[in-house]
C-alpha positions in Angstrom: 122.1 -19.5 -27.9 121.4 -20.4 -24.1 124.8 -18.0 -23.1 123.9 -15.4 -25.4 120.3 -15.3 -23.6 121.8 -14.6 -20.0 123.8 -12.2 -21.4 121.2 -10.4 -22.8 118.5 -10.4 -20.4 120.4 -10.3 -17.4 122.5 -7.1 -18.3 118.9 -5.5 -19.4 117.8 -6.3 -15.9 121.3 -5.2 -14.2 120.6 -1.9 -15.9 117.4 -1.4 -14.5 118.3 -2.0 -11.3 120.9 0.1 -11.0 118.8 3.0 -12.7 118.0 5.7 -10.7 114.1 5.7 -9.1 113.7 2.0 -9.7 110.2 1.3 -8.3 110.6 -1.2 -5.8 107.8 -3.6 -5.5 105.9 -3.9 -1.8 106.5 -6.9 -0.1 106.1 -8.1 3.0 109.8 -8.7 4.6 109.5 -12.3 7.3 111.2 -12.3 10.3 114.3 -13.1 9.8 115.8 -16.6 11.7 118.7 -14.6 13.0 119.5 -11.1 13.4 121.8 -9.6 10.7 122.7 -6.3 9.6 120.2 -5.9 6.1 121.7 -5.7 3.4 121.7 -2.1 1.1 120.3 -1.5 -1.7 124.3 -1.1 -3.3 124.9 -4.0 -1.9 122.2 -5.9 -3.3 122.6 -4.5 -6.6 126.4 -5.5 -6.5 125.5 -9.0 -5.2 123.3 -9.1 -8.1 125.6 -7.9 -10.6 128.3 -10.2 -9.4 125.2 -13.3 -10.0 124.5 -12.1 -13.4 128.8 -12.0 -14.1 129.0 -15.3 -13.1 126.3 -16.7 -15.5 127.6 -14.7 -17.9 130.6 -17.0 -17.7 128.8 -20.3 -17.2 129.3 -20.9 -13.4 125.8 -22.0 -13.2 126.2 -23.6 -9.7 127.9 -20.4 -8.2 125.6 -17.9 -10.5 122.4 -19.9 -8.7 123.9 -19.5 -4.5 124.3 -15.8 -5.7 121.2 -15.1 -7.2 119.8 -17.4 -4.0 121.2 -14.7 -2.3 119.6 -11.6 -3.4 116.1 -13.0 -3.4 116.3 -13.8 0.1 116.2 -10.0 0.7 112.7 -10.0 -0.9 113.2 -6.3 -2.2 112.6 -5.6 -6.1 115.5 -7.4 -7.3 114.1 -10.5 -6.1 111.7 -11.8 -8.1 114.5 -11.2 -11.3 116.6 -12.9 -9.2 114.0 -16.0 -8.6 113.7 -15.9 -12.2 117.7 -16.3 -12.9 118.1 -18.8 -10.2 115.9 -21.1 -11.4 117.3 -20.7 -15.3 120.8 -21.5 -13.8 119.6 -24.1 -11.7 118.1 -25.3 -15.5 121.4 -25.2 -17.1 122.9 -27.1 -14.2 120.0 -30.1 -15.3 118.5 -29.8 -12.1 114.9 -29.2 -13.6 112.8 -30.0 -10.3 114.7 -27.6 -8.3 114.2 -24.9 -11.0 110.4 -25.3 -11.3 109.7 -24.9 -7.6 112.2 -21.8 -8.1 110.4 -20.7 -11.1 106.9 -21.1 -9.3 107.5 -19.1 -6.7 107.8 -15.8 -8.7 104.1 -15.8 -9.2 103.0 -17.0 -6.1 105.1 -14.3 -4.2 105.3 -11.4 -7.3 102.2 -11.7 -8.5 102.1 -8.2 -10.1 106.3 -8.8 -10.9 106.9 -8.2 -14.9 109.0 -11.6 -14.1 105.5 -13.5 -13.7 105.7 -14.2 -17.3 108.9 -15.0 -17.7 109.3 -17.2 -15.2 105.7 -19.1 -16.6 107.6 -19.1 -20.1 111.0 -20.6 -18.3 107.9 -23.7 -16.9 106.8 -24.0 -20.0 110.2 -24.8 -21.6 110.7 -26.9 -19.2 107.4 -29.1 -19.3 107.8 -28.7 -23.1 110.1 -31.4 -24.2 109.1 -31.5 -27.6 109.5 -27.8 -28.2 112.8 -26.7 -29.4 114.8 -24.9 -26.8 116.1 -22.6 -29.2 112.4 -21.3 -30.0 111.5 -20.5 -26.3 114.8 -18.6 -25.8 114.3 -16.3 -28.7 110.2 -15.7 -27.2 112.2 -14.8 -24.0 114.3 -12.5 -25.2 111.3 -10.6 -27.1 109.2 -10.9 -24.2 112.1 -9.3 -22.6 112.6 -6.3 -24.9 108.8 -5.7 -25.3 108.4 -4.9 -21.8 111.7 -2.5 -21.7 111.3 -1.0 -24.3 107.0 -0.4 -22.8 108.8 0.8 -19.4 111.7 2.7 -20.3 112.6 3.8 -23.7 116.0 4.6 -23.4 117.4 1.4 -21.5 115.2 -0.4 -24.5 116.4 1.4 -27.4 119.9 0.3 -26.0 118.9 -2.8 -25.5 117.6 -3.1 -28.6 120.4 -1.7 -30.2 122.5 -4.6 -28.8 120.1 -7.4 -28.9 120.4 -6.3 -33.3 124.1 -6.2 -33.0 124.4 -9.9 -31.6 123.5 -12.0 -34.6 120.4 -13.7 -34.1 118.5 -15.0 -36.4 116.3 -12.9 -38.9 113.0 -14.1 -37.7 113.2 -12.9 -34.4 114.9 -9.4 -35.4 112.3 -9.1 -37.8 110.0 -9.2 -34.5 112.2 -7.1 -32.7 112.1 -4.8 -35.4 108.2 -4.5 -34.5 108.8 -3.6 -31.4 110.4 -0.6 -32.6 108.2 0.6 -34.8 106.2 0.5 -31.8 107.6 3.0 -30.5 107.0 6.7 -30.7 110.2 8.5 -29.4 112.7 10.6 -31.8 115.4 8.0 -31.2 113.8 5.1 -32.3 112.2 6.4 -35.1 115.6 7.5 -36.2 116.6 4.1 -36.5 114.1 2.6 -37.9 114.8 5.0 -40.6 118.1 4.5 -40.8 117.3 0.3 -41.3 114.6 1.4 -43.8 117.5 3.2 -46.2 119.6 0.8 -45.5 122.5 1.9 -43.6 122.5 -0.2 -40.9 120.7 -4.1 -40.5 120.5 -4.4 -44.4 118.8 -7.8 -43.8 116.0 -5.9 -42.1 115.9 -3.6 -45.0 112.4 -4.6 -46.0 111.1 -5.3 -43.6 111.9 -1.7 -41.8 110.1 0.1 -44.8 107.2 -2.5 -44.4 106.7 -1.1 -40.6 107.6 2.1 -41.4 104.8 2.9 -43.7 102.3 0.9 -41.7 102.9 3.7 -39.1 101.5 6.0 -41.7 102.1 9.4 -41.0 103.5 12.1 -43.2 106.7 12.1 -42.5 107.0 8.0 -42.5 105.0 8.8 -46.0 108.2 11.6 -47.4 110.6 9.1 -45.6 109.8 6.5 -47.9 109.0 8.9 -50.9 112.7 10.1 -50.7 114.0 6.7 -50.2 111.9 5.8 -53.7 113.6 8.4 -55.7 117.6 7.7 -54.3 117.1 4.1 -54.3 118.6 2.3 -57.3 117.1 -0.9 -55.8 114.3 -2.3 -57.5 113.5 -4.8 -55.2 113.0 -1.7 -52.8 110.9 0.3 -55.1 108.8 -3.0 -55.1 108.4 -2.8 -51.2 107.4 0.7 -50.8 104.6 0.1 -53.5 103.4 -2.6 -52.0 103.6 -0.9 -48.6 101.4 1.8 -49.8 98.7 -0.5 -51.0 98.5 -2.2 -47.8 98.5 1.2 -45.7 96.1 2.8 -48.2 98.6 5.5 -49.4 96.6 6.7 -52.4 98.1 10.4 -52.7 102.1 8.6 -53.0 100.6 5.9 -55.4 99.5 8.4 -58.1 102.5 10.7 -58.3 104.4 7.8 -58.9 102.3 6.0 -61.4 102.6 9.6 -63.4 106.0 10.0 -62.6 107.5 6.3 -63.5 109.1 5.1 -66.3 109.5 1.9 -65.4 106.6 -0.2 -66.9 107.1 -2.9 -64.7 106.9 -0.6 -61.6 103.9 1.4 -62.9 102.1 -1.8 -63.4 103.1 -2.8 -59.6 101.8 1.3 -58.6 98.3 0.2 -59.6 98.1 -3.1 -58.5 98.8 -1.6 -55.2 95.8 1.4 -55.3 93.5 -1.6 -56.1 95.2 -3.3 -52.7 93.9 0.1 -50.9 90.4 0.0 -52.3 91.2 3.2 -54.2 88.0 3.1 -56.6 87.7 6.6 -57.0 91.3 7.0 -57.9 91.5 3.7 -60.1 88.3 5.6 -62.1 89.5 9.0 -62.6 93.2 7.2 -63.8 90.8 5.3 -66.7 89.2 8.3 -67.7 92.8 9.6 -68.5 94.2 6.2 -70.1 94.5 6.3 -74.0 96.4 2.8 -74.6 94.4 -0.3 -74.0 96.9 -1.7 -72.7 97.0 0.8 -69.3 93.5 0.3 -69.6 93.2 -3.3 -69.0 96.2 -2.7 -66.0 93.5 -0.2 -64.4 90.5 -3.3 -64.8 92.2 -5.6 -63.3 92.8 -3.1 -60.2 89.6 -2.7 -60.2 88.5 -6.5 -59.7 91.2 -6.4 -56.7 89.3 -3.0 -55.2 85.7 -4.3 -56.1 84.6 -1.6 -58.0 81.5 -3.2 -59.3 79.7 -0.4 -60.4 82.4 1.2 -62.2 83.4 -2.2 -64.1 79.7 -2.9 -65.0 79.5 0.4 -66.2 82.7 0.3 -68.4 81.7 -3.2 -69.7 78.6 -1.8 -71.0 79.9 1.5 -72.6 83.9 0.9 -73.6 84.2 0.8 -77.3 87.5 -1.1 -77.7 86.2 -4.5 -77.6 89.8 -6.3 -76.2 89.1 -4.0 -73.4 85.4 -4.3 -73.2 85.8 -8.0 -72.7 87.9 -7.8 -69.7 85.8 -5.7 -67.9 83.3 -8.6 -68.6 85.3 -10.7 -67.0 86.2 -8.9 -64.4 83.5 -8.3 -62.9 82.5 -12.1 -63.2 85.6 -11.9 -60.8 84.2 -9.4 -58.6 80.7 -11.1 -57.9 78.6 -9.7 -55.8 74.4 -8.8 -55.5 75.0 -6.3 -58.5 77.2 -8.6 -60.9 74.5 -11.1 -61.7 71.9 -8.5 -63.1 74.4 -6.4 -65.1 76.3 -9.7 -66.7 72.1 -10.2 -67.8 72.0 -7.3 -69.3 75.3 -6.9 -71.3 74.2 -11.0 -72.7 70.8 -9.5 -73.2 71.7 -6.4 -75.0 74.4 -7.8 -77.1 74.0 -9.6 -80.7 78.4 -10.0 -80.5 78.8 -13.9 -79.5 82.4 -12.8 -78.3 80.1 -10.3 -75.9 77.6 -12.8 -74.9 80.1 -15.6 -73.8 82.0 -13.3 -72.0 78.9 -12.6 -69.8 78.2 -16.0 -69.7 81.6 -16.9 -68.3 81.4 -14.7 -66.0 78.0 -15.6 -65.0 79.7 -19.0 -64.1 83.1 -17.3 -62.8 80.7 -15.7 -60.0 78.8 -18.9 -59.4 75.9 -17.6 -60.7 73.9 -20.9 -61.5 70.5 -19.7 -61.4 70.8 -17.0 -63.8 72.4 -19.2 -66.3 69.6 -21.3 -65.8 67.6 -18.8 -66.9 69.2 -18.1 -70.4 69.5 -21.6 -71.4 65.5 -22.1 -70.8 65.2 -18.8 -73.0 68.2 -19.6 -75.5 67.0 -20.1 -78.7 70.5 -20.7 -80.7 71.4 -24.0 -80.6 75.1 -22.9 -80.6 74.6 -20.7 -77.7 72.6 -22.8 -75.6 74.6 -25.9 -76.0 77.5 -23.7 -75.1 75.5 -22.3 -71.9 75.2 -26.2 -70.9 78.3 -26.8 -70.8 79.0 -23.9 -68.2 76.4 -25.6 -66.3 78.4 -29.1 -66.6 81.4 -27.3 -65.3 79.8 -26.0 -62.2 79.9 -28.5 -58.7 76.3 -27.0 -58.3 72.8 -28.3 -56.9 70.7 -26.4 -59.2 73.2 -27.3 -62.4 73.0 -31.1 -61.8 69.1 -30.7 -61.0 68.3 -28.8 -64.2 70.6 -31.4 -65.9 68.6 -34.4 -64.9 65.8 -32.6 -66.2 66.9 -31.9 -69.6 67.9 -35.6 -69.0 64.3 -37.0 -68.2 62.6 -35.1 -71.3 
């Protein structure tokens, strides 16, 4: 893990260097002990490539004098190469020398990008209860999150190689948000690509996840296509459940219409209730003929909160299985308006199936008081002794007071 981390990182920063109109950072250069010719910026960057080759092949002791080297110049390769001397100096066990390497990247860089890696590389250090492979994988993110925010194209290849190496699915799951990140043709290609499966399969999911949290039209037809070729129901089950958490009503209903799969359909729904799709959840009921789609469609509408339209549907549905769970379901709701509509429907109603149903739900939204209020004002023994026990079942002041009462009578 340690190798593969120096050969990541440092060929990222061996790229940049060498890139043409590098900024170099402004610093003051000391006077130097004893004249000698200064050394170019080729020579620098060969100096440092020759540090970074050298790690690469765990010379530690060698890779450190190098990198020692090229920070002496004190030109924009030197607070990378502060950073690399002190991680050698690490790997050689000599962790005193490599803090006071380490700390003086910030307290000569302090606007350096290798600030924070160099406080991470501290932090590993000081951290002897952290597991060292945890704070090398946060490197190597850390790493690619500020390429890939600086320069696109060294990132994406970066990127590209960092998937390519193996690591573990956890942090290429991360680096696979840093790609979505981004907003160039090339990386949305891929990301694409992962998302259908033709490259990273492992990341599969986890591509279309991103993907549609973008939102966008075209991510919306990318996955729409990908829906319709894939054979995969596990990936059919993502996309849906993408779409509910990004809100994507408009792809939702076409396939709820469209599916055959009864399983799916059901998932479709689930996931317009997950976007707070009321309006679309109400004009799908109005259309519904089987109770069975029906009670799909209420239960969507308990996830959304459509309390009006469940109150409403409670009071007027005329197929009682269904009429019942839109009781209940907006017991589940609560809310202000639940408590004076659940009153109503046990008011209006001479069913007993109707009137526990509101009760339930009466207790289901914690409403106490209310039910308070009907056993005082029940007159059948039945229904009142039944309303007492919902009171019995609730872990609530006002229940246990108006208990002692009955009690004390």
């Amino acid at each position: 893990m340690q190798d593969s981390k120096a050969l990541l990182l440092a060929s990222i920063v061996s790229l940049a260097a060498a890139s043409v109109g590098l900024a170099r950072e402004s610093v003051a250069i000391p006077v130097a002990e004893k004249a000698s010719p200064p050394a170019t910026e080729s020579q620098q960057n060969d100096l440092y490539k020759d540090a970074t080759r050298l790690m690469n092949e765990g010379k530690w002791d060698l890779a450190a004098a190098r990198f020692a080297a090229v920070a002496k110049v004190h030109d924009s390769l030197s607070p990378g190469a502060l950073y690399w001397q002190a991680y050698s100096l690490q790997r050689l066990g000599r962790r005193s020398e490599a803090s006071a390497v380490a700390s003086q990247v910030g307290k000569a860089y302090p606007h350096s990008r290798w600030v924070r890696e160099s406080e991470a590389l501290l932090i590993e250090m000081g951290a002897a209860s952290a597991p060292e492979d945890d704070s090398d994988e946060d490197l190597k993110l850390l790493a690619l999150n500020h390429l890939m925010a600086h320069d696109e194209e060294q990132g994406l290849q970066a990127l590209r190689k960092f998937l390519d190496s193996g690591h573990s699915v956890k942090l290429m799951k991360n680096a696979l948000f840093v790609l979505a990140q981004s907003r160039s043709p090339a990386a949305k290609q891929l990301l694409e690509q992962i998302a259908s499966g033709a490259r990273y399969p492992q990341l599969q999911l986890q591509a279309i996840f991103d993907l549609g949290l973008e939102g966008g039209v075209d991510n919306v037809q990318t996955l729409s296509r990908l829906y319709s070729d894939s054979a995969d129901k596990q990936v059919k089950r993502k996309i849906l459940e993408t779409y509910g958490v990004a809100r994507q009503s408009t792809p939702l209903l076409a396939l709820i219409r469209q599916e055959n799969d009864s399983e799916l359909r059901a998932l479709a729904i689930h996931s317009l209730g997950v976007g707070g799709a009321r309006q679309e959840l109400e004009g799908l009921y109005k259309e519904a003929a089987s109770a069975e789609l029906k009670v799909e469609l209420l239960h969507s509408m308990m996830v959304a909160g459509s309390e009006s339209t469940l109150a409403r549907i409670a009071a007027t549905e005329s197929q009682k299985n269904v009429r019942l769970q839109a009781i209940r379901a907006l017991g589940e709701v609560g809310g202000k308006g639940t408590g004076p509509a659940l009153l109503e429907l046990y008011g209006g109603s001479t069913d007993m199936q109707i009137r526990r149903a509101a009760a339930e739900s009466l207790r289901i939204g914690g409403k106490s008081g209310e039910l308070i209020g009907l056993a005082t004002k029940e007159h059948d023994p039945l229904m009142r002794h039944y309303l007492l026990q919902l009171l019995l079942s609730m872990d609530d002041a006002a229940a246990r007071d108006y208990m002692m009462k009955i009690l004390a009578q």
